[in-house]
C-alpha positions as CSV (number, residue, x, y, z in Angstrom):
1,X,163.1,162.6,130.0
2,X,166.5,162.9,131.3
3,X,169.8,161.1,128.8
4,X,170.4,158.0,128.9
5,X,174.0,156.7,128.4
6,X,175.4,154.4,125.6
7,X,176.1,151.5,128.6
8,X,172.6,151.5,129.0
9,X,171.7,150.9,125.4
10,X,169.2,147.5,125.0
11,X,169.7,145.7,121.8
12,X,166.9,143.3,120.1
13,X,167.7,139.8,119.5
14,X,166.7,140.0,116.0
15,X,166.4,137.1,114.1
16,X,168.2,136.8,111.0
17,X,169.2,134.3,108.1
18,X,170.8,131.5,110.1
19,X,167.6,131.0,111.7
20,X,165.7,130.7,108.2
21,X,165.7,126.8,109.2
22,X,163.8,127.1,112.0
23,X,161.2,128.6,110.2
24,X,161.5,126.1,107.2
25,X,160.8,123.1,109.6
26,X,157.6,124.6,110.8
27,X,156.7,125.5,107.5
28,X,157.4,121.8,106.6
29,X,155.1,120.2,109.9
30,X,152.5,122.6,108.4
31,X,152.5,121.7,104.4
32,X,152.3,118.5,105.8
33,X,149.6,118.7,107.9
34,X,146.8,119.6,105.7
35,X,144.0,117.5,107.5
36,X,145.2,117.2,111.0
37,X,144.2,119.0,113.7
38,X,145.4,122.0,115.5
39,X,146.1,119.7,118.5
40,X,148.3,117.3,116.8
41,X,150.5,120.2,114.9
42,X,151.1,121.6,118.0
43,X,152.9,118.8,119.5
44,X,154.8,118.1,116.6
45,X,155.7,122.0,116.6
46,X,157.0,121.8,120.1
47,X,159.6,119.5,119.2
48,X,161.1,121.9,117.0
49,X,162.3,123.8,120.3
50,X,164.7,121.1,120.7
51,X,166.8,121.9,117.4
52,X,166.8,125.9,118.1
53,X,165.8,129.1,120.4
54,X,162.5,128.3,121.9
55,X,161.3,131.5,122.0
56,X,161.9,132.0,118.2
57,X,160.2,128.6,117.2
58,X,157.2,129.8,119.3
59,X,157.4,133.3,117.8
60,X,157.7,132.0,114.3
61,X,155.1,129.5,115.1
62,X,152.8,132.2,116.2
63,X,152.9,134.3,112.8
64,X,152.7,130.8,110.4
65,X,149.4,130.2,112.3
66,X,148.4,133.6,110.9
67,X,148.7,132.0,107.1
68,X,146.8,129.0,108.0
69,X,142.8,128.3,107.2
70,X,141.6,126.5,110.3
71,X,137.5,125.0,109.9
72,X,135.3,122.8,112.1
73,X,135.9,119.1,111.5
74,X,132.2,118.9,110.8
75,X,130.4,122.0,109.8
76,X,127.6,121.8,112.3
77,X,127.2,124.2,115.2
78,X,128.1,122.7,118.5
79,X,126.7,124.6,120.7
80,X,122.9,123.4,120.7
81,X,124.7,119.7,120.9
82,X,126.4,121.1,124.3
83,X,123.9,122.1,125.7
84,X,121.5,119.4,125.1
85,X,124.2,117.1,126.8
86,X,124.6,118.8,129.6
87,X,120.9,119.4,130.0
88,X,120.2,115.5,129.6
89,X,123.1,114.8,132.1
90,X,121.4,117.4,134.8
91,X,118.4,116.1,134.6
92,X,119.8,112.3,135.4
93,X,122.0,113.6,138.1
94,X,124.4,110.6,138.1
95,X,127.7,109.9,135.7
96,X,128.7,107.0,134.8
97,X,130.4,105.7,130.8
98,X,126.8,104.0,130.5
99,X,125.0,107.3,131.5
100,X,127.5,109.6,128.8
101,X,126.7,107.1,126.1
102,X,123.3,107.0,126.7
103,X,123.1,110.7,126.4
104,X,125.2,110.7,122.8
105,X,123.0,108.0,121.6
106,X,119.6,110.3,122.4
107,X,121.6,113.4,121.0
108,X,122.7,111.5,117.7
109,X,118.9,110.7,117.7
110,X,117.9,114.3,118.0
111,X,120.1,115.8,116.1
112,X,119.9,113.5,113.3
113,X,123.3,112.2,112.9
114,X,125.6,109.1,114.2
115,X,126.8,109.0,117.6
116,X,130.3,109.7,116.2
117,X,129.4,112.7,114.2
118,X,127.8,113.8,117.7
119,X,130.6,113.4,120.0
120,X,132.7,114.8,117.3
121,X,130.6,117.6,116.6
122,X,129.9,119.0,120.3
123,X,133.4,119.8,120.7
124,X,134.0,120.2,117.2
125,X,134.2,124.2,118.1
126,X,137.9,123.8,120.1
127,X,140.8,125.6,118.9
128,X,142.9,121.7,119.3
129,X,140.0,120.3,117.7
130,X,140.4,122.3,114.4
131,X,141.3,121.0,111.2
132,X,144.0,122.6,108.8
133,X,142.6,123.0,105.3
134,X,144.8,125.6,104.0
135,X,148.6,126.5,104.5
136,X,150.0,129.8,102.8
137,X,153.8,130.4,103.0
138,X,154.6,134.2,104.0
139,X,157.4,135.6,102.4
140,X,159.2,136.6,105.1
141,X,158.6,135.5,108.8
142,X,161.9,136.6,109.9
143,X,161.4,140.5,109.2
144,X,157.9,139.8,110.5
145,X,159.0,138.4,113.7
146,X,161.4,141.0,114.8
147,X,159.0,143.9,113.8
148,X,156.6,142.0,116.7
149,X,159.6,142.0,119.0
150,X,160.5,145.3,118.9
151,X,156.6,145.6,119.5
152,X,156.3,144.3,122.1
153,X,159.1,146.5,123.6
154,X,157.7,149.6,122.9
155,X,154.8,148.6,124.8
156,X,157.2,149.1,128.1
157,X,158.4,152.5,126.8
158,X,158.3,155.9,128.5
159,X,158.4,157.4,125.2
160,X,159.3,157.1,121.5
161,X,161.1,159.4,119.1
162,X,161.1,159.0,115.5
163,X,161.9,160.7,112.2
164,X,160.9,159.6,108.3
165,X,162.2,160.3,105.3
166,X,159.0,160.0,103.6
167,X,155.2,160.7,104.4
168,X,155.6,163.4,107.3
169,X,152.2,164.8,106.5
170,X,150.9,161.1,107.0
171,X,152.7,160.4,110.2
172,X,151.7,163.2,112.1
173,X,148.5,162.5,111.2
174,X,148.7,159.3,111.9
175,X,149.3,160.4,115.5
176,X,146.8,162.8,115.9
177,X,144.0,160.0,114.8
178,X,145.9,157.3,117.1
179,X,145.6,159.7,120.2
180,X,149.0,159.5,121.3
181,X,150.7,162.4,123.3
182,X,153.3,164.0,121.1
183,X,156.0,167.2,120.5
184,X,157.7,167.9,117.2
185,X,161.5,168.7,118.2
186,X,163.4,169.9,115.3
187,X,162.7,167.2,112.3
188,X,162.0,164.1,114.8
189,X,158.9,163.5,116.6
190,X,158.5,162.7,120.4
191,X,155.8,160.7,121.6
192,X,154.9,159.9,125.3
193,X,155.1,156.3,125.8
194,X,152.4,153.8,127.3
195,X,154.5,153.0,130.8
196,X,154.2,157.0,130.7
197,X,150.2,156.6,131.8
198,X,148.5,155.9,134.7
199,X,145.2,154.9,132.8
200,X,144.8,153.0,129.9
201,X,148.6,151.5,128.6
202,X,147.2,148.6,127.4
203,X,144.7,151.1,124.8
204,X,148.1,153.3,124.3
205,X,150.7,150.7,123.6
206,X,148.2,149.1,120.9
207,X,148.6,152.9,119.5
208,X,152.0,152.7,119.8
209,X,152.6,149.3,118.1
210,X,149.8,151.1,114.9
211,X,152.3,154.1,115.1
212,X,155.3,151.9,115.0
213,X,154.2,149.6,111.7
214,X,153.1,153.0,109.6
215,X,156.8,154.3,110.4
216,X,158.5,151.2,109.5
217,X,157.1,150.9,106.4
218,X,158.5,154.0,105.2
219,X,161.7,154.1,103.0
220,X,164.6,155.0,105.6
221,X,163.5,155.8,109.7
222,X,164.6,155.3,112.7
223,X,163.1,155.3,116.6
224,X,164.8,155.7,119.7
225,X,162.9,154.7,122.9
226,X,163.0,154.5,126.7
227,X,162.4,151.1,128.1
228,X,162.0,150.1,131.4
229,X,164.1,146.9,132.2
230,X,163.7,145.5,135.2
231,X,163.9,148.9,138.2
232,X,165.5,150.7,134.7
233,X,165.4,152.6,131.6
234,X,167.3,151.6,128.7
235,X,167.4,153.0,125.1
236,X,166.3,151.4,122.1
237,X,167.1,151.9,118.5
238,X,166.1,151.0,115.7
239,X,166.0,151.6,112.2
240,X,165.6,150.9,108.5
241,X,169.4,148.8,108.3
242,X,167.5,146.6,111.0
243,X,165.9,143.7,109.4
244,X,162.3,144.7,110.4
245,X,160.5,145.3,106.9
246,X,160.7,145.4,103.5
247,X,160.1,148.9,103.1
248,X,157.5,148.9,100.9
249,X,155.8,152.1,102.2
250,X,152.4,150.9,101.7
251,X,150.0,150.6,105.0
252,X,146.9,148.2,104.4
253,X,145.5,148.3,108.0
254,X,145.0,150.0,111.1
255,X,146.2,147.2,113.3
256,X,147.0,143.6,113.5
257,X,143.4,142.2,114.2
258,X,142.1,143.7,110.9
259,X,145.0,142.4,109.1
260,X,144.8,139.0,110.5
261,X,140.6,138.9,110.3
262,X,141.3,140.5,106.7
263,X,143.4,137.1,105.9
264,X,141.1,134.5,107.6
265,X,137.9,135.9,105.7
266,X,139.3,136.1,102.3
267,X,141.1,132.2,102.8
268,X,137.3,131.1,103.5
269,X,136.7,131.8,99.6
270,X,133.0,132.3,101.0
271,X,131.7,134.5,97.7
272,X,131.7,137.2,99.5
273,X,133.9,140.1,98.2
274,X,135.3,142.3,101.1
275,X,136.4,145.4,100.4
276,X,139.0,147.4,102.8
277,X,137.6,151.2,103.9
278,X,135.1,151.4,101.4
279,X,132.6,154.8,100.9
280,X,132.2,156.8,104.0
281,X,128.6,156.7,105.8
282,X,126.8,159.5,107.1
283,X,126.1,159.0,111.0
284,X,124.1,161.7,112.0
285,X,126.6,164.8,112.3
286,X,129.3,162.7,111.5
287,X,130.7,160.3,109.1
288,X,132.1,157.0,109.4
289,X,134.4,155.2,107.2
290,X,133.3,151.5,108.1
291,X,136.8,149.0,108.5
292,X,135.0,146.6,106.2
293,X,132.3,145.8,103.6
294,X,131.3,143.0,101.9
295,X,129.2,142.7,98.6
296,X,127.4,139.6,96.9
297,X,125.0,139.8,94.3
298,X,123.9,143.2,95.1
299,X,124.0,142.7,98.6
300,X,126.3,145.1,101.0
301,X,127.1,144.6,104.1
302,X,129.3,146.9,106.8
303,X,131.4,145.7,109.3
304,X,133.0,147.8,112.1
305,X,135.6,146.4,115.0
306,X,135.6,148.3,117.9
307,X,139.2,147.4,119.7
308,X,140.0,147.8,123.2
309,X,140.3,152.1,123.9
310,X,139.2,154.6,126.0
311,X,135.7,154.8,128.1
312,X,134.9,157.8,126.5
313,X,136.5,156.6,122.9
314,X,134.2,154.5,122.9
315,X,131.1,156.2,124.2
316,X,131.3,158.5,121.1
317,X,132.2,155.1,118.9
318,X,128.8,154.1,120.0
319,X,127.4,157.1,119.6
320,X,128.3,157.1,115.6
321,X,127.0,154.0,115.1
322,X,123.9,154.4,116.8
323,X,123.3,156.7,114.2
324,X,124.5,155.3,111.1
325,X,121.8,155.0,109.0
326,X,122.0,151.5,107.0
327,X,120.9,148.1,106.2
328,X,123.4,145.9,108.1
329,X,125.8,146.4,110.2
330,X,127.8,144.1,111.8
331,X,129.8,145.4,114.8
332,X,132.4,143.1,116.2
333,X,133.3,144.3,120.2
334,X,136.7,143.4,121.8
335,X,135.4,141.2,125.0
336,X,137.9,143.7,126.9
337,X,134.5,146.4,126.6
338,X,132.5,144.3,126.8
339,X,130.1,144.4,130.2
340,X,127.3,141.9,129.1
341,X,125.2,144.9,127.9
342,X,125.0,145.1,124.6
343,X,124.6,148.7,123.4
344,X,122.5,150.2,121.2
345,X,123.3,149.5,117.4
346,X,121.1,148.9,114.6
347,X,123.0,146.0,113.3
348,X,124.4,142.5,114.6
349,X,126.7,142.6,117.4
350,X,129.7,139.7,117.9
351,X,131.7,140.1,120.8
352,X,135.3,139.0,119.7
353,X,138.8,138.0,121.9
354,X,142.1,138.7,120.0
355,X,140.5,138.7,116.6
356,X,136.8,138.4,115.3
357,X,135.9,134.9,114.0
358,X,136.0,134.7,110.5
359,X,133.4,132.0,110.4
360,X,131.6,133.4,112.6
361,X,130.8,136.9,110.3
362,X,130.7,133.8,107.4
363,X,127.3,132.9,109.2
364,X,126.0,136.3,110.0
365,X,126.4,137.2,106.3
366,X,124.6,134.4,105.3
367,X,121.5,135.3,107.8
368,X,121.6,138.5,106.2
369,X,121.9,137.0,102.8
370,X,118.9,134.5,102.9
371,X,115.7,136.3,103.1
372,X,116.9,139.2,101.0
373,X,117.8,136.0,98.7
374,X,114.3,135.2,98.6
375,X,113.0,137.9,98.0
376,X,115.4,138.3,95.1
377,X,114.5,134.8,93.9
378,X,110.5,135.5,94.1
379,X,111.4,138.4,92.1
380,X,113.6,136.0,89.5
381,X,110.9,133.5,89.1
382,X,108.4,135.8,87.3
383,X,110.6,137.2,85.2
384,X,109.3,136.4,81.5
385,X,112.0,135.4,78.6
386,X,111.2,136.7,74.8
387,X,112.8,136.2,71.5
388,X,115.0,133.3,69.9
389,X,118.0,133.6,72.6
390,X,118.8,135.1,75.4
391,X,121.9,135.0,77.6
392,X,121.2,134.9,81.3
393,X,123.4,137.8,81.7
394,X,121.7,139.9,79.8
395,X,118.6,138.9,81.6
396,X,120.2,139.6,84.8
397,X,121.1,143.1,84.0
398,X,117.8,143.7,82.3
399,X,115.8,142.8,85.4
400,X,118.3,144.2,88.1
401,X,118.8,140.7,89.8
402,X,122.3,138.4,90.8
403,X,123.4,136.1,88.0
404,X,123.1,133.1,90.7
405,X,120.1,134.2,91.8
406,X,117.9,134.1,88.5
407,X,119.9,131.1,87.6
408,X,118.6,129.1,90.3
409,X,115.2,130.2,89.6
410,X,115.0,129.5,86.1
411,X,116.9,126.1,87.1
412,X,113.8,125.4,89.6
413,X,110.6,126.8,87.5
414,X,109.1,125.3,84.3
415,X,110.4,127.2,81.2
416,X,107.7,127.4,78.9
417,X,109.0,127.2,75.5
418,X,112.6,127.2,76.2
419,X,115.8,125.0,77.3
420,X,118.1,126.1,79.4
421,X,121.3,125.2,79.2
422,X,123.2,126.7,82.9
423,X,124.2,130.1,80.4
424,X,121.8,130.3,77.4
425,X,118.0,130.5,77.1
426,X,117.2,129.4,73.7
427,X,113.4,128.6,72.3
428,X,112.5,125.4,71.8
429,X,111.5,126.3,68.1
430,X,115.2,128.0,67.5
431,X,116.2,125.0,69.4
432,X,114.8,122.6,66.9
433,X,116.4,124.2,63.9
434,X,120.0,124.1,65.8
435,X,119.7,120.9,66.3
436,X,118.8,119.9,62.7
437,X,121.6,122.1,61.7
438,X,124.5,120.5,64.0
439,X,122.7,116.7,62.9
440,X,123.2,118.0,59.2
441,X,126.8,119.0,59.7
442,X,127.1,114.7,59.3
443,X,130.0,115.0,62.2
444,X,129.3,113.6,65.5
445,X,132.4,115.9,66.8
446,X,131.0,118.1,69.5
447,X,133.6,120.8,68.7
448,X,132.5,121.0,65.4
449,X,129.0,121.4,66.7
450,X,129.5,123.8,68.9
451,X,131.7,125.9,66.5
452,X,128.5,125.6,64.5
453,X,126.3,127.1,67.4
454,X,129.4,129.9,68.1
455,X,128.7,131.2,64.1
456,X,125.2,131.9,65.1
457,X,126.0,134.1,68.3
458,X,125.4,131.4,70.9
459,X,128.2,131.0,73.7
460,X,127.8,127.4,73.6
461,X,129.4,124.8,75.6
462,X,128.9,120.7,76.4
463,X,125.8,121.6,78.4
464,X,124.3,123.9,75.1
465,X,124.5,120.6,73.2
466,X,123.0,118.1,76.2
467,X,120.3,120.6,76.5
468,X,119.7,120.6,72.2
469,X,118.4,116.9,73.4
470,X,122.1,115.0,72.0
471,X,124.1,112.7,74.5
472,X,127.6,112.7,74.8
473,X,129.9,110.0,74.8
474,X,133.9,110.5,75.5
475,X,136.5,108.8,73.3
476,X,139.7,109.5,75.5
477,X,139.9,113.3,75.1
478,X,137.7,113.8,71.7
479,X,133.9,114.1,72.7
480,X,131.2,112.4,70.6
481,X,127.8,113.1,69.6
482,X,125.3,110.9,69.8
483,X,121.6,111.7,69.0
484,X,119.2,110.7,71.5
């Protein structure tokens, strides 16, 4: 890899402080478009090119999107709509504006819905046609940004060398586990760079770009790099006095797409806990550390990605999971290895492009959810109560079953012999003697009463005192009792 001299050095554009407004206005056109659709906030983002670098708005635009919560307008699924509509529209053979609103009337019909919740709905699925719920300010999109330019450069090198102050051990096997090519030369390392390959740069470069984050998050590095420019190779540099990262030295993911999926899924607030690398699973001689799992009352669910890699990377990927031996399993497969065969997996399968759909693994969960729900909930509804009072944790942990779960069974069967109040079972005979107790107090304050109930060992709240059989009436901020 012959030298390369100074004259030939490449430089990144970096962006730094003075473009802070830049990412300000965006940041602006997205607080303020909590509502709107991904469509309009486009356009009004493209203006911004007007006041600055286009290629930084676009940049910076590009990571914001990554702290926004896109949903569905309306939560149905479009594509039975779609389909129905084109289907009608075959089958008549002619278009005309009569003939389409013919075809939304009979849909809105079938589907149970208004004609504009149907023509909404069918395309309702369209990146443009997404709605901004949620917008959540990074803290800094300008070290982010140049950390993705110098990226994307690497992905034209012919090689990389680096060096660490911290976390050798780490980085090298960071390597080793990424596949890359590499020589140790005094304290630096030298890795072969994805222009380098013949076969499968696109698989390398994504290795290169993992390598890449884990080395600048460490306290003080630098890389030097052969890129080809143009019919030439230029050197890069680059190191901790750039304004890359923060230098925190932690790494929470692999790669970009688990960091970005990792952020859409949490900002659904679905109930679902997800956990990061959880337990590793036996799969057959092997073991697999699963990228994701999530948990809900008891339930637990693994999720693998599979990325774009090798042929025979993935032959043994699939190979492992074929083998893993639980539950559910979701695998999401990049549509890059994806040949309309679905392979062998005992679990759900979602073919993904860029990143796996949040929403998507939302819905998945909740087919695997529902009839182990139900099964839980037949379980909670013969569950017996005894004794004066009961909390409905306690009977939760006592009969191995989800708070929510035996809470919506005991909020859907008959109670013999006791009220319940949302937290507290309490007999209707204990029940009785409460209530004469709180009606003796001679105080129609409700915080009185429910000190009263707290003295006895009850957790009580408003809805302990509406289920006691009193009615409550609100005098500005002080509630009343009132006997019914």
């Amino acid at each position: 890899m012959g030298e390369i001299k100074m004259k030939d050095e490449i430089r990144p554009e970096y962006a730094r402080g003075e473009h802070e407004y830049l990412v300000n206005m965006i940041s602006e056109v997205l607080k303020g478009s909590i509502g709107k659709k991904r469509g309009e906030i486009d356009s009004r983002v493209r203006e911004i090119e007007a006041y600055g670098d286009y290629r930084m708005v676009r940049g910076f635009y590009e990571i914001l999107l990554n702290y926004c919560t896109f949903e569905p307008e309306i939560e149905l699924n479009p594509g039975p709509m779609r389909d129905f509509a084109f289907a009608r529209m075959s089958e008549i053979g002619t278009y005309s504006p009569d003939v389409a609103e013919r075809v939304i009337s009979e849909g809105a019909l079938k589907f149970g819905i208004s004609r504009e919740k149907f023509k909404n709905a069918m395309w309702s699925d369209l990146p443009e046609n997404a709605v901004l719920r949620e917008f959540r300010e990074p803290s800094n999109t300008i070290m982010e940004y140049n950390f993705r330019l110098v990226s994307s450069m690497l992905a034209r090198s012919l090689y990389m060398r680096f060096w660490v102050s911290d976390r050798w051990k780490d980085a090298l096997w960071a390597v080793k586990r990424l596949g890359l090519m590499y020589q140790i030369e005094n304290q630096s390392v030298l890795v072969d760079g994805p222009a380098s390959l013949m076969h499968n740069a696109r698989a390398y470069s994504l290795g290169i770009s993992k390598l890449f984050y884990f080395i600048s998050r460490a306290k003080s590095w630098w890389i030097e790099a052969g890129i080809i420019k143009g019919k030439r190779t230029k050197v890069l540099r680059a190191s901790s006095d750039d304004p890359i990262t923060s230098g925190s030295g932690e790494v929470s993911f692999d790669s970009e797409v688990e960091r970005k999926f990792y952020q859409d899924f949490v900002s659904l607030k679905s109930g679902w806990k997800i956990v990061r690398e959880p337990e590793p699973l036996r799969a057959g001689n092997y073991t697999i550390i699963p990228d994701f799992l999530f948990e809900k009352g008891g339930i637990r669910v693994y999720m693998e990605i599979v990325g774009f890699w090798t042929q025979e990377y993935l032959e043994r990927k699939f190979k492992k999971l074929s083998e893993l031996k639980v539950d559910n399993l979701i695998v999401a497969i990049d549509s890059a290895n994806y040949r309309g065969k679905i392979p062998e997996i005992a679990g759900r399968v979602m073919v993904y492009r860029k990143t796996p759909d949040a929403f998507r693994v939302r819905r998945l969960l909740n087919e695997i959810e529902q009839p182990m729900r139900n099964e839980l909930l037949k379980r909670a509804m013969t569950v017996t109560v005894e004794g004066d009072y009961r909390t409905l944790h306690e009977m939760a942990s006592d009969n191995d079953l989800p708070e929510d779960v035996l809470k919506e069974a005991f909020m859907h069967r008959k109670l013999h012999g006791y009220i319940f109040d949302g937290t507290n079972l309490i007999s209707e005979t204990f029940a009785r003697k409460l209530k004469e107790e709180i009606v003796s107090l001679g105080e129609a304050d409700a915080n009185a009463a429910i000190e009263l109930l707290n003295k006895r060992g009850i957790d009580a709240s408003i809805s302990t005192l509406i289920a006691l059989g009193f009615e409550i009436e609100w005098i500005g901020l002080e509630a009343k009792l009132k006997t019914k």
